[in-house]
N, C-alpha and C positions, 0 to 999 in steps of 0.2 A: 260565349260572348264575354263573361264576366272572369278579365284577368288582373283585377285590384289583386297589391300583393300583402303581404301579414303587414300589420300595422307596428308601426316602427318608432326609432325615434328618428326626430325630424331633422336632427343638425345633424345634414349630408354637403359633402366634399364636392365641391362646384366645378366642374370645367371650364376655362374660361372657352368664350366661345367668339366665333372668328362670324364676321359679318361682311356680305358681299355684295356691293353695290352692281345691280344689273340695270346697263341699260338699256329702252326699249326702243327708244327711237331717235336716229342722229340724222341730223339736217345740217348746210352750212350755215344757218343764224343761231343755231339752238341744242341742245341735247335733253331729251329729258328721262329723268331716273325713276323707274320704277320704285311704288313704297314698296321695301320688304314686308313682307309678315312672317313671323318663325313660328312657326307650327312640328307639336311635337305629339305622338300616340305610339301605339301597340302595331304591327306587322297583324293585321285584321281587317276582313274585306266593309266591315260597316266604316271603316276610317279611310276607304280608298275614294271617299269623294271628293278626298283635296288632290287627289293627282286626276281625276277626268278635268276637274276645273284648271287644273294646269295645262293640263295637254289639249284639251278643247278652247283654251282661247277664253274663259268664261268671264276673268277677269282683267281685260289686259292694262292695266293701270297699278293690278299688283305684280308683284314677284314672290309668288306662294312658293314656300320654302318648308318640303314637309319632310320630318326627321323621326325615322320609326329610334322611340325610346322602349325597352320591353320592360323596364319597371317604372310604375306611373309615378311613384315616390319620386322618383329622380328627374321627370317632369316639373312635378308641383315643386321642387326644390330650385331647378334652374327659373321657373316662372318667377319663384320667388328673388331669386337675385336680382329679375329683370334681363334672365334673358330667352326666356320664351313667352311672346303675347300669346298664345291660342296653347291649349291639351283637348286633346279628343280622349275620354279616359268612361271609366263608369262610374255612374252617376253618385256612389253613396260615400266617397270622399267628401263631399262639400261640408257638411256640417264640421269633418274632423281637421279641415283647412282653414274654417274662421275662426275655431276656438283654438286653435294653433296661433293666430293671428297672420295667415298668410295671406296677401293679397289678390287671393284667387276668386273671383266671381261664376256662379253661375249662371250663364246665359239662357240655355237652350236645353229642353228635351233631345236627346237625338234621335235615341232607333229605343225599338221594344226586341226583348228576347220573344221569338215567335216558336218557340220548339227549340230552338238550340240547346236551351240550358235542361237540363236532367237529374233526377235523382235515381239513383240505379242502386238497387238491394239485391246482396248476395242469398244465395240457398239459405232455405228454413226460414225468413223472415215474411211473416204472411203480412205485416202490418207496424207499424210506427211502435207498438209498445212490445216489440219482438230486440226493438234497438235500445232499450234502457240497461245501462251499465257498457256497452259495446262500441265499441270502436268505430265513427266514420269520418270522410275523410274531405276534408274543406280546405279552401283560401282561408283563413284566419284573418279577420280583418279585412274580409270584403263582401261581393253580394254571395257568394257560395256559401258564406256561415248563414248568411242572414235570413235564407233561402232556404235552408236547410231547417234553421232553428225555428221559423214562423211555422213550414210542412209539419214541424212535430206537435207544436203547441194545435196546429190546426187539429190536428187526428188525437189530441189525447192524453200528449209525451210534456211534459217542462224541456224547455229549450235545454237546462242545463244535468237532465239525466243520460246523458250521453258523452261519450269520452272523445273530444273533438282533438283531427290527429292534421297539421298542419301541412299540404304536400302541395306542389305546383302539379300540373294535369298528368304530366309522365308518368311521377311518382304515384299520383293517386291510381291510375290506370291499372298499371304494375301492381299494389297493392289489392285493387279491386281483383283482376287476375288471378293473383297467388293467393288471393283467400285471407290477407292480412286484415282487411276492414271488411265488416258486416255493410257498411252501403259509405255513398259517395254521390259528390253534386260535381258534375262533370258537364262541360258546353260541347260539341261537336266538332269537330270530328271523334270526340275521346268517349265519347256518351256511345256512338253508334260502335266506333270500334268494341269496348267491354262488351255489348251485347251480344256481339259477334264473334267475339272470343269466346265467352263461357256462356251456353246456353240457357245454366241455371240461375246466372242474375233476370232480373226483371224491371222491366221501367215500373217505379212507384209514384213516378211524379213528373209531369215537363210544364214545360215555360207557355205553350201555348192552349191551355186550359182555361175557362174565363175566369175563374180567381183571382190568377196570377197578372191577365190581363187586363185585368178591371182596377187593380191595386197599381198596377203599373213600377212595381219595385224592378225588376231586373232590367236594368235601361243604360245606355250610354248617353253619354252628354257634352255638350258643346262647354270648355271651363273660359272665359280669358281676362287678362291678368287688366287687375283694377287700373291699375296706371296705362297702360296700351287704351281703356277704355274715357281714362277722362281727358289722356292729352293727346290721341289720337282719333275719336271719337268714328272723324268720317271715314278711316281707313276699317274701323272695325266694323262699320253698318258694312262699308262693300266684302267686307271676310264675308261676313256673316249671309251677305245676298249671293257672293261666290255659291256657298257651300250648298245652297238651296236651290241656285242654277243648276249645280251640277248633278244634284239629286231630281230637278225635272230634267235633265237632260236624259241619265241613267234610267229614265220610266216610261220613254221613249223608243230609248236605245239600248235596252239590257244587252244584248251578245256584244257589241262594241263596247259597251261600257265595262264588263267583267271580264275583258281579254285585257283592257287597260290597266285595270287593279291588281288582276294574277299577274299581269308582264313586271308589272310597277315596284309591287310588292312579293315578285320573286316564291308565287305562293300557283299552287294548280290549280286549273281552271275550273277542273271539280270540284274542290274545295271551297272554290269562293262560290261556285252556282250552290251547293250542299249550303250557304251560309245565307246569303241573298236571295237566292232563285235567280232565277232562268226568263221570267216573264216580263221584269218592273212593276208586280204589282204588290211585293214584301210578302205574299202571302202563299208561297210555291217555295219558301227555303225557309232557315230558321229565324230570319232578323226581320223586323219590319221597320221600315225607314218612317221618320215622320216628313211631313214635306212641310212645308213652311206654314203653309195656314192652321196644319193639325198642330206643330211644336208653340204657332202662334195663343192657342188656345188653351192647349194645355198650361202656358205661362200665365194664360189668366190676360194678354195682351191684345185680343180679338174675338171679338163673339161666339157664341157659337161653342157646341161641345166635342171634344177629341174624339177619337174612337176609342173601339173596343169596351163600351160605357162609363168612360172617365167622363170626368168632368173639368166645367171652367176652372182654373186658376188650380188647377189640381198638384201643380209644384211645393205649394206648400204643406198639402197634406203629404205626400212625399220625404218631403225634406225630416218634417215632425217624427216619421212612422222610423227612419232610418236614425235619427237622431237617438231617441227612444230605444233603441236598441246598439246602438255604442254605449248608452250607458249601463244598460245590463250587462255587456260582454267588458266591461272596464276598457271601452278604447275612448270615451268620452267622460268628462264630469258631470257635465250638466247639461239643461236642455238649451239650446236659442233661437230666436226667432226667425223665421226662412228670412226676412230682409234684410237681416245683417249678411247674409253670402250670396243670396239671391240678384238679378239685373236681368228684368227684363223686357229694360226700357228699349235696346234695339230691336229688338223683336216688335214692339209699340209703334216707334219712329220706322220699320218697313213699314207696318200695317195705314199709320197716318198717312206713308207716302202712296198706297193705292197697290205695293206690292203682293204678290201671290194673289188677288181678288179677279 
């Protein structure tokens, strides 16, 4: 689930980007243009909710415009010129986007890693203080370090006695394989494959265990860009009620709706059911979707407690916990407050209007 890539630096080479007025409907008195919305994420079945809401009609007053980017850096870079309102991305960016000064907000919870995410050890390592001095293998600068380096402190290990080896999922895979790294934090399909390559790794850790669910750190999230939010406002409540149509629609109609994402997103059908599930109930694959009332809550914007034993307003212990640990691994200087990057006042303004209840 979790493909944030090494942390970078931030002045990135912009595309200028080309904008397409569609329209939706022409009469002989009138034409009227649909608002665009530029939305931009990862080729990932937890982000294929803007294309059911495209194809099912969910919003027809927008023109959802979704553009797989596969490095989120390059997202938050074009958000920041102003030219993408909406990033579907994972969630532990935020803190290192306001002290960047970008104007990226976080709106929304989106999905929990339910199983997908993995920690997988190679032969001889019975336990977390078997990997001190040794080699494994992470995102750098995203939830796989962060994920990896909480599992060791949990069991025993200082985050930083470990020799952290920087690889995208291939590479790590490959590594894990050939015996080059003693373990590795790998999402699925890449978790399932190593296992089934080499016998004698073993799963030491997954995403769906109550720890991990109850902390709620491995999560995607809904980002969009501060200016899209204060001079667009009502364009962004109906994004944002899109994307939560489309996710009660998908919980309805799982087979229809995961033939649309794998078609959409050029990805197999088993792969997106292996991510999602098969049933719409998040809890038969490795993602669990939040649906409106639960992200509502966990924002602290609606009564009532999340699941999996989170709590109200649970965002900003979140926000703190991941902040906290950029500045251990030097990708942060200091701490900030979750309201300086946080918003989650549209999530509020559905809940006032009677939505999701």
């Amino acid at each position: 689930m979790t493909f944030a890539c090494r942390a970078k630096a931030l002045g990135i080479v912009l595309a200028a980007a080309v904008c397409v007025t569609v329209l939706l409907g022409v009469s002989s008195a009138r034409v009227d243009a649909a608002e665009q919305v530029r939305i931009a994420g990862l080729t990932w079945p937890g982000y294929g909710f803007w294309y059911i809401a495209d194809e099912k009609g969910l919003a027809p007053d927008l023109e959802i415009g979704y553009e797989a980017i596969e490095d989120p850096y390059q997202s938050f870079g074009l958000m920041t010129a102003g030219q993408l309102d909406v990033v579907s991305s994972t969630i532990e960016f935020a803190p290192i986007a306001t002290e960047a000064g970008m104007p990226v907000k976080l709106v929304a919870y989106g999905n929990i890693s339910y199983g997908t995410d993995k920690i997988v050890v190679g032969p001889g390592i019975e336990g977390a203080e078997d990997l001190v001095g040794k080699k494994v293998a992470v995102l750098e600068g995203g939830l796989p370090q962060l994920y990896l380096a909480i599992w060791l402190e949990q069991n025993g290990v200082a985050y930083d006695q470990v020799e952290y080896v920087n690889l995208i999922m291939d590479d790590a895979a490959a590594a894990m394989i050939g015996g080059d790294v003693a373990a590795a934090e790998f999402w699925d399909p890449f978790g399932v494959q190593v296992l089934e390559s080499r016998p004698d790794t073993r799963l030491a850790a997954q995403s769906r265990e109550p720890f991990w669910l109850k902390n709620a750190l491995i999560a995607d999230a809904l980002f969009m860009n501060a200016d899209f939010i204060a001079e667009r406002r009502d364009v962004a409540l109906k994004t944002m009620k899109a994307l939560y149509d489309a996710i009660a629609w998908w919980q309805e109609n799982p087979a229809e709706g995961n033939e649309i994402i794998a078609r959409r997103m050029q990805m197999s059908l088993a792969d997106v059911e292996l991510v999602i599930g098969k049933d719409g109930t998040g809890k038969d694959g490795g993602l669990y979707m939040y649906s409106y009332l639960e992200a509502a809550r966990f924002c602290g914007s609606a009564p009532g407690d999340p699941p999996f034993g989170q709590t109200n307003g649970q965002i900003a212990d979140h926000w703190r916990m991941t902040n906290e640990w950029w500045v251990k691994f030097g990708q942060m200087k200091e701490t900030i407050e979750p309201e300086a990057g946080t918003d989650c006042s549209l999530l509020a303004d559905l809940h006032g209007a009677g939505y999701g209840q």
